[in-house]
C-alpha positions as CSV (number, residue, x, y, z in Angstrom):
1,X,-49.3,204.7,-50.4
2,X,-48.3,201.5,-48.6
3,X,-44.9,199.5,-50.8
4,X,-46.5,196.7,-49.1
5,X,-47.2,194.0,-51.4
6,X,-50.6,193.4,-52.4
7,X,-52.0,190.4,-50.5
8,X,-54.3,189.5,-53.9
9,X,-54.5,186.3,-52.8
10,X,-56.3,187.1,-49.2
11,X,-58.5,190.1,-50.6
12,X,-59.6,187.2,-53.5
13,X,-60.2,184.8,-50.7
14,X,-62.6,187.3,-49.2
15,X,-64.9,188.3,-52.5
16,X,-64.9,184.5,-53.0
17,X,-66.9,184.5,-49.9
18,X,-69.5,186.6,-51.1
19,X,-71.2,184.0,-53.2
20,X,-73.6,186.6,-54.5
21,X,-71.1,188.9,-55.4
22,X,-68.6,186.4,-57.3
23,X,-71.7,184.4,-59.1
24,X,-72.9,188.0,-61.0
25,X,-69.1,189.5,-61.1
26,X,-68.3,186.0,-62.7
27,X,-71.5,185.5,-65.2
28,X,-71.6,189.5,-66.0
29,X,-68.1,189.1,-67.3
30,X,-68.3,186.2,-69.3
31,X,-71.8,187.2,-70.8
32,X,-69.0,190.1,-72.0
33,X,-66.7,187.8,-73.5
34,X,-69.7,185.3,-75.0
35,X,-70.5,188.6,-76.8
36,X,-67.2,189.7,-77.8
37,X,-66.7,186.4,-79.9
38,X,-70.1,186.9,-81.5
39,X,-69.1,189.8,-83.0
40,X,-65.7,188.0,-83.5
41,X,-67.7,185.4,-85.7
42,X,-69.3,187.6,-87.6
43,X,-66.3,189.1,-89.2
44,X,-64.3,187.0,-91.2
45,X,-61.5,190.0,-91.3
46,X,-61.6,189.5,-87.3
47,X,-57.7,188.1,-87.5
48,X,-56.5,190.6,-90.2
49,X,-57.9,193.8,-88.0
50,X,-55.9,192.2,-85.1
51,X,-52.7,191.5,-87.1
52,X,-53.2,195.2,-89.0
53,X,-53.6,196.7,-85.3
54,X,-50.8,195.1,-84.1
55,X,-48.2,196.2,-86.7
56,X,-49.7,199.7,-86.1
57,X,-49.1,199.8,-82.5
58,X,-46.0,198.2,-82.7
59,X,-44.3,201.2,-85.6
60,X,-46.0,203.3,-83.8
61,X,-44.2,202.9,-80.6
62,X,-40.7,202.2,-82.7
63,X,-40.9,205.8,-84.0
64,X,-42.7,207.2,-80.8
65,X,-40.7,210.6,-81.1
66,X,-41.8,211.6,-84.1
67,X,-45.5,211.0,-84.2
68,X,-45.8,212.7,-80.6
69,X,-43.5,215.8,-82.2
70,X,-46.0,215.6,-85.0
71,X,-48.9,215.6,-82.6
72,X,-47.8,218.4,-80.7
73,X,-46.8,220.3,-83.9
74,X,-49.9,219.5,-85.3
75,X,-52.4,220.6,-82.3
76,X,-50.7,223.7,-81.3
77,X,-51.3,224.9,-85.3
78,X,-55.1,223.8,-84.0
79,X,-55.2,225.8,-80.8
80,X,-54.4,223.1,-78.5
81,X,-51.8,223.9,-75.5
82,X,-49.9,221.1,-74.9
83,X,-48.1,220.1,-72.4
84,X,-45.9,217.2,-70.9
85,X,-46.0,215.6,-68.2
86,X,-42.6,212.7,-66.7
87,X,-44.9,211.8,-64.0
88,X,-47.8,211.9,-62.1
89,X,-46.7,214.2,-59.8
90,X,-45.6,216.5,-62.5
91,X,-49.0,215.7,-64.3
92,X,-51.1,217.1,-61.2
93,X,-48.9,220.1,-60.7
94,X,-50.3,221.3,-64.4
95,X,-53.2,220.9,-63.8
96,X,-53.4,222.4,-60.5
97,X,-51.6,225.0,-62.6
98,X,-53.6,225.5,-64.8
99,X,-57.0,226.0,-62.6
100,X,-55.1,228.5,-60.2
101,X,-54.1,230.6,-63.9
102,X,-58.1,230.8,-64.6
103,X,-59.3,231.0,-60.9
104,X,-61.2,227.7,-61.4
105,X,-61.8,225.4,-58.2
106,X,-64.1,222.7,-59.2
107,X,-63.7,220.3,-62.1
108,X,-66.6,217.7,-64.1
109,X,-64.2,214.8,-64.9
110,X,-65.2,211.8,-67.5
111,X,-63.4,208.4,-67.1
112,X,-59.7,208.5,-67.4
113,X,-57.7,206.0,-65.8
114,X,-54.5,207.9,-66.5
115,X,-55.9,210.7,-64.1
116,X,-56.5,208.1,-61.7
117,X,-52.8,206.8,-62.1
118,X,-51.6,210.0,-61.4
119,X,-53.8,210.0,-58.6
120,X,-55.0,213.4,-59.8
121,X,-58.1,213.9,-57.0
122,X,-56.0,212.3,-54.0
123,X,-53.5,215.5,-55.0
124,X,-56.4,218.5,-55.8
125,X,-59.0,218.1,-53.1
126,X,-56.8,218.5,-50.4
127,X,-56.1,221.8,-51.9
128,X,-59.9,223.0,-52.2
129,X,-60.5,221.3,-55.7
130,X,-63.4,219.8,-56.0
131,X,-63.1,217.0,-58.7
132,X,-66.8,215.1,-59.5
133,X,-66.9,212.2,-61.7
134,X,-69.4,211.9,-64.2
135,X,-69.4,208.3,-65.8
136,X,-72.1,206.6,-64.0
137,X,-69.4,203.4,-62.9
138,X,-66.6,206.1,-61.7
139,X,-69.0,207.9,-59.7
140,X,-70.3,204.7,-57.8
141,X,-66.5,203.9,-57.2
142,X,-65.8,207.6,-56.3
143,X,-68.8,207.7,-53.6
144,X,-67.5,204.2,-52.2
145,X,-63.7,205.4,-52.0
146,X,-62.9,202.6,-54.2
147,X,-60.4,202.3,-57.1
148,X,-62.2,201.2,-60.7
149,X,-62.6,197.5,-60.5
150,X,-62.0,196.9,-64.5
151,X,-60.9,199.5,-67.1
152,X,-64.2,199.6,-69.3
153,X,-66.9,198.5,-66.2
154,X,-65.3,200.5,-62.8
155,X,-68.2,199.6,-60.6
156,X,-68.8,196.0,-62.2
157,X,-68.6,194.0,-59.1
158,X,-71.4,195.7,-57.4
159,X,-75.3,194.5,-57.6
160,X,-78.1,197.0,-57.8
161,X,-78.5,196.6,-53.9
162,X,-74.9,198.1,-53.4
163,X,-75.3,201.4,-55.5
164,X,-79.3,201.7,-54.1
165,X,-77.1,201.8,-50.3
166,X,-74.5,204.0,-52.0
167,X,-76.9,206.6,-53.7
168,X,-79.3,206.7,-50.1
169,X,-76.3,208.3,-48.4
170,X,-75.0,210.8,-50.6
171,X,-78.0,211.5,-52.8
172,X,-81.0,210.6,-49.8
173,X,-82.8,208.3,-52.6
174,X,-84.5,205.1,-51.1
175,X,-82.0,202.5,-50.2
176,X,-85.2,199.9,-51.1
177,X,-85.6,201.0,-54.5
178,X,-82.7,199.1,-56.5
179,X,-84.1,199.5,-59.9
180,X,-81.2,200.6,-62.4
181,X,-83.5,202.7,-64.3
182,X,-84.6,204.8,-61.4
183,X,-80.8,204.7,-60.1
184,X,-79.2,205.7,-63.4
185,X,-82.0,209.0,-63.1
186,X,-80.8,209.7,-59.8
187,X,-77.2,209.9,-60.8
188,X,-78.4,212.1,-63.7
189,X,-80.0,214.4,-61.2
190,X,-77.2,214.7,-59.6
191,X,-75.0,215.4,-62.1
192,X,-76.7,217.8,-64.0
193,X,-76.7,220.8,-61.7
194,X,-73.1,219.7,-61.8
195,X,-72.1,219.2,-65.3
196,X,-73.7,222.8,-65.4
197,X,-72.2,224.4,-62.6
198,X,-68.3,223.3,-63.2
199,X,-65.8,225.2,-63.8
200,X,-64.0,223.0,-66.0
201,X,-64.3,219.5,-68.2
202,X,-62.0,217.2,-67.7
203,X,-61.9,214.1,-69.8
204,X,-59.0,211.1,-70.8
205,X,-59.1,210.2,-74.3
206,X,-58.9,206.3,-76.5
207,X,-56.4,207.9,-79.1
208,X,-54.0,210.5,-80.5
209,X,-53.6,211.2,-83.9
210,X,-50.3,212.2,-85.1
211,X,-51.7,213.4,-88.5
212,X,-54.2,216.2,-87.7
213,X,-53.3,216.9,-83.7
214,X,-56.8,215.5,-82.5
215,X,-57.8,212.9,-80.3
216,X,-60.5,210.8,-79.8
217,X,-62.7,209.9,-76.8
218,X,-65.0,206.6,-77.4
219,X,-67.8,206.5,-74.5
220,X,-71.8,205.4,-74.4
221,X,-72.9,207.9,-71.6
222,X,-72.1,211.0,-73.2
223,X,-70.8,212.6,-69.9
224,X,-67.7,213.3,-72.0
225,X,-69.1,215.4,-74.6
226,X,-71.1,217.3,-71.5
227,X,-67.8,217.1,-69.7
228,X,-65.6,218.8,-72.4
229,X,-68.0,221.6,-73.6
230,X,-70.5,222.9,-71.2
231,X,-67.1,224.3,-69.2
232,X,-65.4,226.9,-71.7
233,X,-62.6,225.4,-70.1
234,X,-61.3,221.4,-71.4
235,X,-58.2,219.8,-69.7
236,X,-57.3,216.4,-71.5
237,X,-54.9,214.0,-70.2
238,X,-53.7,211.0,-72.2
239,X,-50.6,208.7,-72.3
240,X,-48.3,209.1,-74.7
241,X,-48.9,205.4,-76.0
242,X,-51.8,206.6,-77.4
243,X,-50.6,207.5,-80.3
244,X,-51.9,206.0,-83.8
245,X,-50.3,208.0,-87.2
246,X,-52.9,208.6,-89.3
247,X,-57.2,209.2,-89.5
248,X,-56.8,206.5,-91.9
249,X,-55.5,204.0,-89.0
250,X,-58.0,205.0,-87.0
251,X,-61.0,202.7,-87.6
252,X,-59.1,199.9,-87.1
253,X,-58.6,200.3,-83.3
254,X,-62.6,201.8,-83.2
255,X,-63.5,198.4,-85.3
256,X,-62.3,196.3,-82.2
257,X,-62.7,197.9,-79.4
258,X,-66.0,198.2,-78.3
259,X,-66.5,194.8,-80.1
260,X,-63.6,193.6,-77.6
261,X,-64.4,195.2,-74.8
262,X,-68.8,195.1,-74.7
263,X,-69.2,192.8,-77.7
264,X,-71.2,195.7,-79.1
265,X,-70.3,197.1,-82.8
266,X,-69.5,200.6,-81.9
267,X,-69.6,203.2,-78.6
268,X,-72.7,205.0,-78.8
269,X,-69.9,208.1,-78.7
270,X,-67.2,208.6,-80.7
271,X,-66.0,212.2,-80.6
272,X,-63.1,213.6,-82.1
273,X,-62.0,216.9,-81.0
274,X,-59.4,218.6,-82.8
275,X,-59.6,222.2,-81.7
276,X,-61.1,224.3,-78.9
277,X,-64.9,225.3,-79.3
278,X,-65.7,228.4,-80.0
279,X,-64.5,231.3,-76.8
280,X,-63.2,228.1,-75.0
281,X,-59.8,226.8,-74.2
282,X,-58.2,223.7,-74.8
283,X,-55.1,221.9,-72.9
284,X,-54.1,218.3,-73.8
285,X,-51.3,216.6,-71.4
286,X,-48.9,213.9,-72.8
287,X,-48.3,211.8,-69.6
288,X,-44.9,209.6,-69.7
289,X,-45.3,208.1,-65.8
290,X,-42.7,205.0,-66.9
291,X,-43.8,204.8,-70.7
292,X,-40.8,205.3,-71.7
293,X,-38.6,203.5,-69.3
294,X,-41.1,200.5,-70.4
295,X,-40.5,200.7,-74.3
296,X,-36.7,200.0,-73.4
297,X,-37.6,196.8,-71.4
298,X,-37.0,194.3,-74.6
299,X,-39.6,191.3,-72.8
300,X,-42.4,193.6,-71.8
301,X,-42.6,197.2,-74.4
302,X,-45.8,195.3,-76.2
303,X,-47.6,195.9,-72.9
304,X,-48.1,199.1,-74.4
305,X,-50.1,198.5,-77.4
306,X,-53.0,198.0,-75.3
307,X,-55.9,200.1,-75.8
308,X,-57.9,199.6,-72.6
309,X,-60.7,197.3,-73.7
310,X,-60.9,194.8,-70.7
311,X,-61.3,191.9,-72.9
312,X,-58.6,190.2,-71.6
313,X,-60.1,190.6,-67.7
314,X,-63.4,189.1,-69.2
315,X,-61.9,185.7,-70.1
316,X,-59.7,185.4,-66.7
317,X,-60.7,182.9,-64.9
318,X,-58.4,184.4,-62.0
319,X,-59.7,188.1,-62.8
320,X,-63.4,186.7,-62.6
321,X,-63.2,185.1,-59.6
322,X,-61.2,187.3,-57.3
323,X,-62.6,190.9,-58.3
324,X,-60.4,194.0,-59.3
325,X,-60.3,195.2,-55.9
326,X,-57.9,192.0,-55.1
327,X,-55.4,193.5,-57.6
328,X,-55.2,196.5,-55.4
329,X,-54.3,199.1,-58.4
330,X,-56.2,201.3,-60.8
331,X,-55.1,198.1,-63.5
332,X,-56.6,194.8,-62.4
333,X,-56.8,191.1,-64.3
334,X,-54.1,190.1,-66.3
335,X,-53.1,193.7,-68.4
336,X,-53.0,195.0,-64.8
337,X,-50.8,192.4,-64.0
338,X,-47.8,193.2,-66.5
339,X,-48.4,197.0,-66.1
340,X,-48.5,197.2,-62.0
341,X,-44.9,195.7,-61.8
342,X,-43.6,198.8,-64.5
343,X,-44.6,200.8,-61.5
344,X,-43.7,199.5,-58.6
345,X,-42.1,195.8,-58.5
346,X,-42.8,195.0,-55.1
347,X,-45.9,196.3,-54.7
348,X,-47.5,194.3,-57.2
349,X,-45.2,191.7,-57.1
350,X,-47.9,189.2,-56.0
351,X,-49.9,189.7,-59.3
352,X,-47.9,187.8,-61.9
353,X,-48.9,184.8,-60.0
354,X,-52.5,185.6,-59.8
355,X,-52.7,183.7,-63.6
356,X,-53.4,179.8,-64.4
357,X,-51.3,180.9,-67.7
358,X,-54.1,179.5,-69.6
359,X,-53.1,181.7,-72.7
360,X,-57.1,183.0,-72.9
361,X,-55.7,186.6,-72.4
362,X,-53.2,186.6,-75.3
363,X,-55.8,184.6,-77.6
364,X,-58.5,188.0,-77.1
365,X,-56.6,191.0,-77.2
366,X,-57.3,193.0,-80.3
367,X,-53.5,194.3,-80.4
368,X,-52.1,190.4,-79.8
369,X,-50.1,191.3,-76.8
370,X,-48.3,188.1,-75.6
371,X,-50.0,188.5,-72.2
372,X,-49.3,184.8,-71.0
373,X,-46.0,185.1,-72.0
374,X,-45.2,188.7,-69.9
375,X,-46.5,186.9,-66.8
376,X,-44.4,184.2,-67.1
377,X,-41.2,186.9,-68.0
378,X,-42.0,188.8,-65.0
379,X,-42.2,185.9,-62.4
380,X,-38.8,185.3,-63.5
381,X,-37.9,188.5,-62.9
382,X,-39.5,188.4,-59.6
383,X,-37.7,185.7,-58.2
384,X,-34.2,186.8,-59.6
385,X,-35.2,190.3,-57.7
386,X,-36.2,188.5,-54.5
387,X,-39.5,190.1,-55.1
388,X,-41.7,186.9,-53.7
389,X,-42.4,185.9,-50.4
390,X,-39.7,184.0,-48.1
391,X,-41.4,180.9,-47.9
392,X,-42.1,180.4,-51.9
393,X,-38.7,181.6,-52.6
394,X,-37.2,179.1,-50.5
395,X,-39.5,176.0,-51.9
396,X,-38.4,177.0,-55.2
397,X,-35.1,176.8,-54.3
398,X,-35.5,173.5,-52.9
399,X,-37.2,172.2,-55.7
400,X,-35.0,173.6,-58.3
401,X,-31.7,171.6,-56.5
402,X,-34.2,168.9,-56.7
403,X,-35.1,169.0,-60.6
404,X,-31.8,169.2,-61.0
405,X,-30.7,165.5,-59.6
406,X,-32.7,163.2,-61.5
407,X,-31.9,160.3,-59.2
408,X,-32.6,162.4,-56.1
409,X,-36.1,163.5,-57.7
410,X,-37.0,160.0,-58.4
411,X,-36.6,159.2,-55.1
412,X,-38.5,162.0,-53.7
413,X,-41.3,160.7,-56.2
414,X,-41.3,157.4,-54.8
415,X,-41.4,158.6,-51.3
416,X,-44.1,161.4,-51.8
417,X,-46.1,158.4,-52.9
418,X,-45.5,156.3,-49.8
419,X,-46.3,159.9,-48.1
420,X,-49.8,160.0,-49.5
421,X,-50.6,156.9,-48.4
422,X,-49.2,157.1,-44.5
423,X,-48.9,160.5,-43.6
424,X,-51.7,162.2,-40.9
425,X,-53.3,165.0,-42.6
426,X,-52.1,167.7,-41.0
427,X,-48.7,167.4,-42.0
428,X,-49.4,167.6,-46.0
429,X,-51.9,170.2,-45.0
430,X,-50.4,173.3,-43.8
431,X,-49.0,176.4,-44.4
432,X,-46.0,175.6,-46.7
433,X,-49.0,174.4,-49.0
434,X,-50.9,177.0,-49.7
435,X,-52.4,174.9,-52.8
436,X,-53.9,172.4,-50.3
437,X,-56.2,175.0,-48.7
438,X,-59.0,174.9,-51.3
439,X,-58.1,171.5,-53.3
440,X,-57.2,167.8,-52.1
441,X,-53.9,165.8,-53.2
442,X,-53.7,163.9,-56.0
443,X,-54.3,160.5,-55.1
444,X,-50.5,158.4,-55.2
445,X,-50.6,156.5,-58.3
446,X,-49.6,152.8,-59.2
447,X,-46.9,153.4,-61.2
448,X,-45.1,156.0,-62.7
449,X,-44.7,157.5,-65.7
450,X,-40.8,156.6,-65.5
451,X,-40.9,153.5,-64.2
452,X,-43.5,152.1,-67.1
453,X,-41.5,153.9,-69.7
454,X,-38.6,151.9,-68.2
455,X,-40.0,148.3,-68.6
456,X,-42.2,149.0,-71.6
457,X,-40.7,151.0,-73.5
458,X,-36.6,151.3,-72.2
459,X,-35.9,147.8,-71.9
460,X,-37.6,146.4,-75.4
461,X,-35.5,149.4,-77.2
462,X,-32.3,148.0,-75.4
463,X,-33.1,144.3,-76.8
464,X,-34.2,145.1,-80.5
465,X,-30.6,147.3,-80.6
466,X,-28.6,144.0,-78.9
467,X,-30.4,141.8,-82.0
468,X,-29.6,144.0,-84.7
469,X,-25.9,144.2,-83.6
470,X,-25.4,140.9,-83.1
C-alpha cells in the first residue's frame, strides 16, 4: 500500500459534493447519537458504568501479561488452540496455516476489523482462498472494493440506490428495486448456500475473558453464530486489548455498548463461546500488530480502552461530514484518528487535523478516552517529526517567531486590519489559505482587544496605583 499521506481533506471535499450522500451520512449518524443519549438519560448510573469501565480497561492493560497468560491458560484447559500473532503478516500466515493443515480453501467470515487490519483477504485470495463476508454492511463494502466506512455501520454512507446497483451486478437482482427489505433477502439468498457450503467460520470477537478462557462476540444479524458453527471448523481473531478479567466485569462493557454505539439497550446477539462445539475445532489468535509498542507511548496507551462502538464518529462533526472513506484506513473519525498514526505516522499524518477539537468525542466514549486531547498530542508530534505538509509547516514557523515578539505581532495585527480593508481579493484568497476556500474573512474590527484594554482598563489601573502612593 501507498506511504503516501492520505489527502482526507480532498476525498472530504469530494463526498461533500454529493449533497445526497452527506445529508443521509450526516442525519443517519446523528439520529445514532440522538439515540445513544436517550438511553444515556435513562440511566442515572450512566457516569458510574463509564468511570467503572474505565478503571477496568485501564488495570487491565497495566497487568496485560497476566490476564492474556491467564486467557491462554484458561482456553487451552477448554480446548481452544491459541495462538499469537506480532503482526499482521504473521496473523495471515496462521491462518493460511491453518486451512492448508485441514485442506480447507474457502472461509464464511463475520465482521472483524482486526482481520481487515491484517488485511487478511488482500493476503488469502491471491492464494486460491476464497474469503465471503457475511455481515450484511461488510459484504456491501466487500462487493464495492471498499474499506468499512465506520466500525459498527461499514456500509453507512451508502443509500438504498447504491446497494440496489451493487446487488444487480453480482447477484442479477433489479437495480430498480431499492427496497431494504427485499435487498436484505437478496443478501440472505446469497449467503445461505454460502454459510452452508464453507469450509470454515471465521469471526472477530468484542471481548476476552481472562477468568474462564472465552470470548464474546456481540452482533444483531446472527451471521456470527452461522459463521462459527455451521463449519466444524472456527478461526477467531482478536486483539490482545480485548481483554477484561473477570465474567463479573463483563456486563459493564455489554451495558454500554450497544447503548453507545446504536442507542439500543442490548445486541440482539450476544454469544459467548468458551469451547469448541461438539466434533469441531477451535483456534483463537491473540493479534499484537503495534499493541504493545502503543501501551509504552505514556500520551496515547488509553487509545486502547476502546471497545469499537463508533459513538465517538457519530458526534463528529468532521467524521459526519467527510465520510470514512476520506480517512482512507480500516479506522475512520476521531478513534481512527489516534490509532492510524500507531501504524504508520506519515500515512495518516493528515488525520489529527481532520478535528474542530470540539471535545464531543471524549464527552461520549463509554471508556472516557481523552480523544480531544490525543489529537492535540499527536499534531505535536507531527510537526516535531516533520510529518505535515511543507507549506503548513513553514506558516507555523512563521507564526510561532511571530507569537513570540509581542510588539512585532501587534504590528502584524494592525496591518492585517489595514489588509482587510485594501487588499484585492485574490491575494488573501489563495493557496497559502486553505481556510479561505469555503469561508470568508473576518471582517477588520474597530479596535482591538489590546488597544481597549490599554485605555480602559491599563491606563485607569496605572492612575488609581499613582493616588494611592502618593
Amino acid at each position: 500500500m501507498s506511504n503516501r499521506p492520505v489527502p482526507h481533506a480532498r476525498l472530504a471535499a469530494e463526498f461533500l459534493k454529493d449533497e445526497p450522500h452527506r445529508h443521509f451520512h450526516d442525519e443517519r449518524l446523528w439520529d445514532m447519537r440522538q439515540k445513544r443519549d436517550e438511553q444515556m438519560h435513562i440511566m442515572p448510573e450512566w457516569q458510574e458504568l463509564r468511570e467503572q469501565a474505565s478503571r477496568l480497561k485501564e488495570h487491565t492493560l497495566a497487568h496485560l501479561p497476566q490476564y492474556l497468560e491467564q486467557f491462554e491458560e484458561n482456553a487451552r484447559c477448554n480446548g481452544i488452540h491459541v495462538h499469537w500473532a506480532r503482526d499482521g503478516a504473521e496473523h495471515n500466515r496462521i491462518v493460511e496455516k491453518i486451512l492448508k493443515d485441514h485442506g480447507h480453501s474457502s472461509i464464511i467470515k463475520s465482521k472483524s476489523m482486526i482481520t481487515d487490519e491484517c488485511e487478511m483477504r488482500e493476503y488469502l485470495e491471491p492464494k486460491g482462498v476464497s474469503v465471503t463476508e457475511t455481515d450484511l454492511g461488510e459484504r456491501i463494502q466487500q462487493l464495492d472494493n471498499e474499506l468499512p466506512s465506520h466500525v459498527v455501520v461499514p456500509a453507512v454512507q451508502k443509500l438504498t440506490t447504491d446497494v440496489a446497483k451493487t446487488f444487480a451486478r453480482y447477484y442479477n437482482t433489479d437495480p430498480n428495486i431499492d427496497d431494504p427489505h427485499a435487498l436484505a433477502e437478496a443478501q440472505r439468498n446469497a449467503a445461505r448456500p454460502v454459510l452452508l457450503s464453507g469450509d470454515t467460520g471465521m469471526t472477530g470477537g468484542n471481548f476476552l475473558v481472562a477468568e474462564t478462557g472465552s470470548f464474546v462476540v456481540c452482533t444483531n444479524e446472527g451471521n456470527a453464530d452461522l459463521s462459527a458453527n455451521l463449519p466444524n471448523l472456527h478461526i477467531a481473531t482478536l486483539g490482545i486489548e480485548r481483554l477484561v478479567p473477570r465474567m463479573a466485569d463483563l456486563g459493564v462493557f455489554i451495558r454500554l455498548l450497544s447503548r453507545s454505539a446504536l442507542g439500543s439497550p442490548i445486541t440482539q446477539y450476544t454469544t459467548h463461546f468458551r469451547r469448541p462445539k461438539k466434533g469441531g475445532e477451535m483456534h483463537v489468535i491473540l493479534v499484537d500488530n503495534g499493541r504493545s509498542e502503543r501501551l509504552g507511548m505514556d500520551d496515547f496507551w488509553t487509545s486502547l480502552k476502546c471497545i469499537r462502538c463508533g459513538a465517538c464518529m457519530n458526534t463528529c462533526p468532521v467524521y459526519r461530514r467527510s465520510g470514512g472513506q476520506s480517512y482512507g484506513s480500516v479506522y475512520s473519525g476521531p478513534i481512527g484518528a489516534i490509532i492510524d498514526p500507531t501504524f504508520n505516522a506519515r500515512k495518516f499524518s493528515t488525520l489529527p487535523f481532520a478535528s474542530t477539537m470540539n471535545g464531543s468525542c471524549t464527552n461520549v466514549c463509554p471508556v472516557k478516552i481523552d480523544i480531544h486531547e490525543q489529537l492535540y498530542k499527536w499534531r505535536r508530534v507531527l510537526a516535531e517529526r516533520h510529518e505535515i505538509p511543507f507549506v503548513k509547516r513553514e506558516i507555523m514557523k512563521m507564526a510561532g517567531r511571530l507569537l513570540a515578539q509581542p510588539t512585532m505581532y501587534r504590528l502584524a495585527i494592525s496591518g492585517t486590519e489595514v489588509a482587510l480593508k485594501t487588499m484585492p481579493r485574490f491575494v488573501l484568497y489563495n493557496y497559502l489559505n486553505p481556510w479561505g476556500k469555503h469561508r470568508e474573512l473576518p471582517h477588520p474590527v474597530k479596535e482591538t482587544f489590546h488597544s481597549w484594554y490599554k485605555k480602559n482598563r491599563l491606563n485607569r489601573t496605572k492612575t488609581q496605583r499613582e493616588e494611592t502612593q502618593a
